[in-house]
C-alpha positions as CSV (number, residue, x, y, z in Angstrom):
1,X,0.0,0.0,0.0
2,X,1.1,3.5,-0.9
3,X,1.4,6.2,1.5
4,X,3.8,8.2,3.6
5,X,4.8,4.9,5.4
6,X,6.5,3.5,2.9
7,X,9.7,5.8,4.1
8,X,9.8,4.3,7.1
9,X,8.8,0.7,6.1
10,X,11.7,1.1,3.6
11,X,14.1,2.3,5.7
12,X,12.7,-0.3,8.4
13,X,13.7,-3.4,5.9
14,X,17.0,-1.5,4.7
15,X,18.4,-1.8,8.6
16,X,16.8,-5.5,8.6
17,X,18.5,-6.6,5.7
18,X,21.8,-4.7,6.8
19,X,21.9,-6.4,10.4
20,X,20.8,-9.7,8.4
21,X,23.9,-9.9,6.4
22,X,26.6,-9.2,9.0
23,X,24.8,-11.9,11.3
24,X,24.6,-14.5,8.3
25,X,28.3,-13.4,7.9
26,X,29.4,-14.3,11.4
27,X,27.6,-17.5,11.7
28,X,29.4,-18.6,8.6
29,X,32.3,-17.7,10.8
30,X,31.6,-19.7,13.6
31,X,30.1,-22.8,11.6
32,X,33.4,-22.6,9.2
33,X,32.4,-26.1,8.0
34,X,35.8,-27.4,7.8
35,X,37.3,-24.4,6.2
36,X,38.5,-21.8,8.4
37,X,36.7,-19.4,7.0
38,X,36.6,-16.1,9.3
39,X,34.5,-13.6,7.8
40,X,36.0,-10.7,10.3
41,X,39.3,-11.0,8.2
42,X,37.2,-10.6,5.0
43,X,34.3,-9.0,5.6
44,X,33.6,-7.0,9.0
45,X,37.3,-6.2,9.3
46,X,37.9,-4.4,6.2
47,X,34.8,-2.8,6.7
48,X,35.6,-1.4,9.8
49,X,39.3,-0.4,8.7
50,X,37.6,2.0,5.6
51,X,35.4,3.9,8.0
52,X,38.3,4.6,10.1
53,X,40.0,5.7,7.4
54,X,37.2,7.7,5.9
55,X,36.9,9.0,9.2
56,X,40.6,10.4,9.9
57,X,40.3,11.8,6.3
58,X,37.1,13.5,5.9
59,X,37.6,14.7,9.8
60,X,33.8,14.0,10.0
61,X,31.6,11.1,10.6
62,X,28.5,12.5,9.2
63,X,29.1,10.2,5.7
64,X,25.8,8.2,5.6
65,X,24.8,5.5,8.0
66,X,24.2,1.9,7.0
67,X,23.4,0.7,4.8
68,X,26.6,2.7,3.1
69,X,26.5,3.3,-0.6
70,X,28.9,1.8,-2.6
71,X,31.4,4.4,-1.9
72,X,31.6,6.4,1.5
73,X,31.9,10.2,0.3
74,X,32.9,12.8,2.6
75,X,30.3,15.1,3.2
76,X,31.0,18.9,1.9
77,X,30.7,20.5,5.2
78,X,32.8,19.7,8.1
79,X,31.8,18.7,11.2
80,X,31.9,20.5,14.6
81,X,32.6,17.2,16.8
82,X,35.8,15.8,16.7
83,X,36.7,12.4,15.6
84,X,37.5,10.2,18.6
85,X,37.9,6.2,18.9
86,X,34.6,6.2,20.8
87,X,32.6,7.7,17.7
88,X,33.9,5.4,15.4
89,X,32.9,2.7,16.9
90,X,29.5,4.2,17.7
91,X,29.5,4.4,14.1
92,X,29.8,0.7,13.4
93,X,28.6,-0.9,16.2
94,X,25.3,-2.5,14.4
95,X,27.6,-4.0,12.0
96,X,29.9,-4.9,14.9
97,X,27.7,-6.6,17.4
98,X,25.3,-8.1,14.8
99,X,28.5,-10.1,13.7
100,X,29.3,-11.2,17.1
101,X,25.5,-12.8,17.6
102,X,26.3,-14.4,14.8
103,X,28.7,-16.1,15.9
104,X,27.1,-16.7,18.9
105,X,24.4,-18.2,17.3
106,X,26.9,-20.6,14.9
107,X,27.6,-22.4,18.5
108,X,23.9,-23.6,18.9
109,X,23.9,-26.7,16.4
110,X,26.7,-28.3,18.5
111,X,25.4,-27.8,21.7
112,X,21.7,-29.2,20.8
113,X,23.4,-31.8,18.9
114,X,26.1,-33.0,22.1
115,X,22.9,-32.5,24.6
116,X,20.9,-34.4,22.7
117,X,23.4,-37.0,22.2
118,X,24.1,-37.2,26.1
119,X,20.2,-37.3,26.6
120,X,19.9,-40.5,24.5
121,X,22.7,-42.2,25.2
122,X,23.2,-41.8,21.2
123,X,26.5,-41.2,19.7
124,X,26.6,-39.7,16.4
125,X,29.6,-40.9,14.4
126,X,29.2,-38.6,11.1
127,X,30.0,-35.4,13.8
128,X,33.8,-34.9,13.6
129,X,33.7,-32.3,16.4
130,X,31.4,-34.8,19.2
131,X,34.4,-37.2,18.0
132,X,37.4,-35.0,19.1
133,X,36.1,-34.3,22.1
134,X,35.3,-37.2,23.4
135,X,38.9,-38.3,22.2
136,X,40.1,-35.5,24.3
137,X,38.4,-36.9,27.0
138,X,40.0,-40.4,26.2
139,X,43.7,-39.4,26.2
140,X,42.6,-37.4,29.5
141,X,41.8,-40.2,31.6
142,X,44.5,-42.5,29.9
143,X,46.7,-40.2,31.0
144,X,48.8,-40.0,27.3
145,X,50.7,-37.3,26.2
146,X,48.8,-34.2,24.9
147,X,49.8,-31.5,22.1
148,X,49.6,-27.9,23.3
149,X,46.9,-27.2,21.6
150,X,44.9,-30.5,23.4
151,X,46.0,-29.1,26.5
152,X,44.0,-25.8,25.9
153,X,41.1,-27.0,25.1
154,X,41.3,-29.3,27.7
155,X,41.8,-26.0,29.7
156,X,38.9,-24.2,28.7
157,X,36.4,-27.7,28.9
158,X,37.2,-27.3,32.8
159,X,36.9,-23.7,33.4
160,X,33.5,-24.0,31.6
161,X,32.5,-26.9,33.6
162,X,33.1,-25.7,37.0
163,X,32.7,-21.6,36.9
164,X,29.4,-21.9,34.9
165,X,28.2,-18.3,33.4
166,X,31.4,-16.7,34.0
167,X,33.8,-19.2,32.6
168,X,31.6,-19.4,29.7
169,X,31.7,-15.8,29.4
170,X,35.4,-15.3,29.6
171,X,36.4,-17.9,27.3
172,X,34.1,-16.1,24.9
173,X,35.0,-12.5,25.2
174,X,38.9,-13.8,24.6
175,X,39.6,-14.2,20.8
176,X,41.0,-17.3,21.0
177,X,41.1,-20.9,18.6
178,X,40.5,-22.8,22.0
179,X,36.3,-21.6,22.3
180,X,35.8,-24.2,19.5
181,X,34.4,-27.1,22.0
182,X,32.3,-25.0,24.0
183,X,29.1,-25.8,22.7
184,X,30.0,-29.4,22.6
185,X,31.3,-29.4,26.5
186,X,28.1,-27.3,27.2
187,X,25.8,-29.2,25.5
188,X,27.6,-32.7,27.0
189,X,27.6,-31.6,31.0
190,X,24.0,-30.7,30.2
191,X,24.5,-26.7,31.1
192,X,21.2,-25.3,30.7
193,X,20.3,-23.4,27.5
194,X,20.2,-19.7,28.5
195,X,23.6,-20.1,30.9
196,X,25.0,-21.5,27.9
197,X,23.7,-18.6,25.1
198,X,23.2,-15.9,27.2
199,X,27.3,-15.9,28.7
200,X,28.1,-16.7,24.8
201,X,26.1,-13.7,23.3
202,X,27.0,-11.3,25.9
203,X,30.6,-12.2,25.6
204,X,30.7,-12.7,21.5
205,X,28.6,-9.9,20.5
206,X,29.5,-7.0,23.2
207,X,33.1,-7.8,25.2
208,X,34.5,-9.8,22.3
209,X,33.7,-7.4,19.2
210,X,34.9,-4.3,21.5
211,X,38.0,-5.3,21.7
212,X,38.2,-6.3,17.9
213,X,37.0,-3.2,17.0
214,X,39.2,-0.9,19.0
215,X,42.0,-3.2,18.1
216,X,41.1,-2.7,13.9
217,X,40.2,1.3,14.6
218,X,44.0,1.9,16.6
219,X,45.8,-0.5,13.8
220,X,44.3,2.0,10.9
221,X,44.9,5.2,12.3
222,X,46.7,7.3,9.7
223,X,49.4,8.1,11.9
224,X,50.5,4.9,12.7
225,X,50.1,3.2,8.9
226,X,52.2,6.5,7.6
227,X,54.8,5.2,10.3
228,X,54.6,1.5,9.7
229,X,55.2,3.0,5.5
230,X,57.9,4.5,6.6
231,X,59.6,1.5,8.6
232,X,58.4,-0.8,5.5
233,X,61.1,1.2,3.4
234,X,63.4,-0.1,6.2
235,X,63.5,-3.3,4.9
236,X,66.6,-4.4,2.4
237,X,66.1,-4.3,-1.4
238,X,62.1,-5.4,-1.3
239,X,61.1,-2.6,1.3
240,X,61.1,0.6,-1.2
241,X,59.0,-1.7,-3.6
242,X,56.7,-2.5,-1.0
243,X,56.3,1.0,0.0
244,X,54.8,2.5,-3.6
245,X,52.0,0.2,-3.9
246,X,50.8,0.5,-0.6
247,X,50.9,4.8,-0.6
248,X,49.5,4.5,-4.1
249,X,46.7,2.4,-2.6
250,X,46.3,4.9,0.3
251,X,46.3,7.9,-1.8
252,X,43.6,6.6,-3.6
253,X,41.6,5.8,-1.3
254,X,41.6,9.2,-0.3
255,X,40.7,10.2,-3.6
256,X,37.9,8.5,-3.7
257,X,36.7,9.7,-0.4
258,X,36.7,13.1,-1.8
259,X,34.6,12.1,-5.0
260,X,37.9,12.4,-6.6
261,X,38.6,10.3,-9.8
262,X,42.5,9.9,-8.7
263,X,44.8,7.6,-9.7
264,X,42.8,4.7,-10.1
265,X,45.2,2.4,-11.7
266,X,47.5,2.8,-9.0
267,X,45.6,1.4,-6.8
268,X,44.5,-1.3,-8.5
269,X,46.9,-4.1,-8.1
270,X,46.4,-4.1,-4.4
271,X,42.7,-4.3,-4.9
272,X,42.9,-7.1,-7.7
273,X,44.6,-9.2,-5.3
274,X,42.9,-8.6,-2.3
275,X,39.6,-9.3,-4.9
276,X,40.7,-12.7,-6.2
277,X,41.7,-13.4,-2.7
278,X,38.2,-13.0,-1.4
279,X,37.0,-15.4,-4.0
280,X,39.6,-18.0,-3.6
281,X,38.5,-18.2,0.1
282,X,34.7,-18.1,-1.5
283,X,35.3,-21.2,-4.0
284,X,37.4,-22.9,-1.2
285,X,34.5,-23.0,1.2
286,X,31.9,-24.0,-1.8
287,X,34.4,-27.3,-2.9
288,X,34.9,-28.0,1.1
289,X,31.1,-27.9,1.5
290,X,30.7,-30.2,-1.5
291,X,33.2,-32.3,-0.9
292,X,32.0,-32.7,3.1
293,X,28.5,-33.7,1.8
294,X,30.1,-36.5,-0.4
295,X,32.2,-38.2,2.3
296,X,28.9,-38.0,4.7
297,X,26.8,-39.4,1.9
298,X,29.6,-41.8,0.9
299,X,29.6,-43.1,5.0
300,X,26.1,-43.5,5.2
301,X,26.1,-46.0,1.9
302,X,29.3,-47.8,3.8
303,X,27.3,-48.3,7.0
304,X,23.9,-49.6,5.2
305,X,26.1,-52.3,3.3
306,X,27.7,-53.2,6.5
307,X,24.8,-53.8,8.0
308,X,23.6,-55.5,5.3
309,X,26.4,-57.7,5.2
310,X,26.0,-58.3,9.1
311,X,22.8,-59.0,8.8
């Protein structure tokens, strides 16, 4: 139906849509299906980096909010605030924290799935995770030797055991490799649902994406990447080479910020790679996806004949 609400029904489903994609994006993350795929480095990262940037530049935050354009354009009139940490990570901190449920939420199959296995008594062999941890827990009680990394998440399957909410919530907020078996030691010493979810969103979504954030917004401040240019030309025989394509990148970027047509060729060869890196990662996790669907589908055939044959 026409009318003046359409504005704000558009606008309504712009925001939805927006806070859709970055929590699609980080539950990708967090599921990974075998790939290592971390959409912060690709996605949410860069993303965050160019408004820094923009924001240093223009001296202004007033450039549209999400959705952005295409291109973030620095508005023609400055603004009277200054440009502090704390705005800029007002500025993306639906992007941010809509991320961070996401992953929150890509923890949920493996809980349900280790609760419900611990409810039944049923143990699902086609779950590679459920299978390392409870072969963590064998080498535990056999007392064998343990890698580093075993030992860690070893670690952090105790602390969430016996603290409870805070454990859960620590382990979360912490960027860390080791937060992989939560939802599987969670979901196995029966924790209930909302101690589980609620420490995981809390400390995924708020503690955990401020600390990212603050860390991408003080790694791209201008001052500091002029100096680490600087110190890249440092480097013997490689380091002036280095150094042009990454101030031709910057440069550009700047132009562009501006509404500038600049030098966009000089820019490009950065941009090319960082593009066909994007979708090597992209075609990587389609052919890991694929090829994980055929070795489940290939077990299942290999179990019916055996049982077949047993029978």
């Amino acid at each position: 139906m026409n009318g003046p609400h359409q504005t704000v029904v558009q606008e309504v489903y712009k925001q939805l849509v927006w806070c859709l994609y970055w929590t699609g994006l980080g539950i990708l993350s967090s599921v990974g299906l075998g790939t290592g795929l971390h959409t912060f480095i690709l996605y949410l990262g860069p993303h965050i980096a160019k408004v820094t940037l923009a924001a240093y530049e223009c001296n202004s935050l007033n450039f549209p909010e999400p959705p952005y354009p295409d291109e973030i354009i620095c508005p023609e009139t400055a603004s009277s605030y200054a440009v502090t940490i704390l705005a800029i990570m007002s500025k993306v901190r639906i992007e941010a924290m809509c991320w961070g449920a996401g992953t929150a939420l890509g923890e949920l199959p493996p809980y349900f799935m280790a609760k419900a296995a611990r409810l039944s008594g049923f143990d699902p062999d086609d779950d590679d995770e459920l299978r390392e941890f409870e072969e963590l827990q064998r080498k535990e009680n056999s007392k064998e030797q343990l890698t580093l990394i075993e030992r860690g998440k070893l670690t952090v399957e105790h602390i969430v055991q016996r603290v409870g909410f805070l454990g859960i919530l620590a382990c979360a907020s912490i960027p860390n490799p080791l937060f992989d078996l939560a939802g599987i030691t969670c979901g196995h010493f029966l924790v209930p649902f909302w101690t589980f979810f609620g420490a995981t969103l809390i400390g995924k979504a708020v503690i955990k994406m401020l600390i990212q954030t603050l860390f991408v917004i003080i790694a791209f401040n201008e001052t500091l990447i002029i100096t680490a240019l600087e110190w890249l030309s440092v480097v013997p025989v490689i380091g002036s080479k280095l150094q042009e394509p990454f101030k031709a990148f910057l440069d550009n970027q700047k132009s562009k910020l501006h509404g500038q047509a600049g030098t966009h060729d000089s820019g490009s060869l950065l941009s090319s790679i960082f593009e066909k890196f994007v979708i090597a990662m992209i075609l990587y996790f389609v052919v890991s996806i694929v090829n994980s669907l055929a070795q489940s589908y290939h077990k299942r055939i290999h179990q019916k004949k055996s049982s077949k044959s047993a029978d």
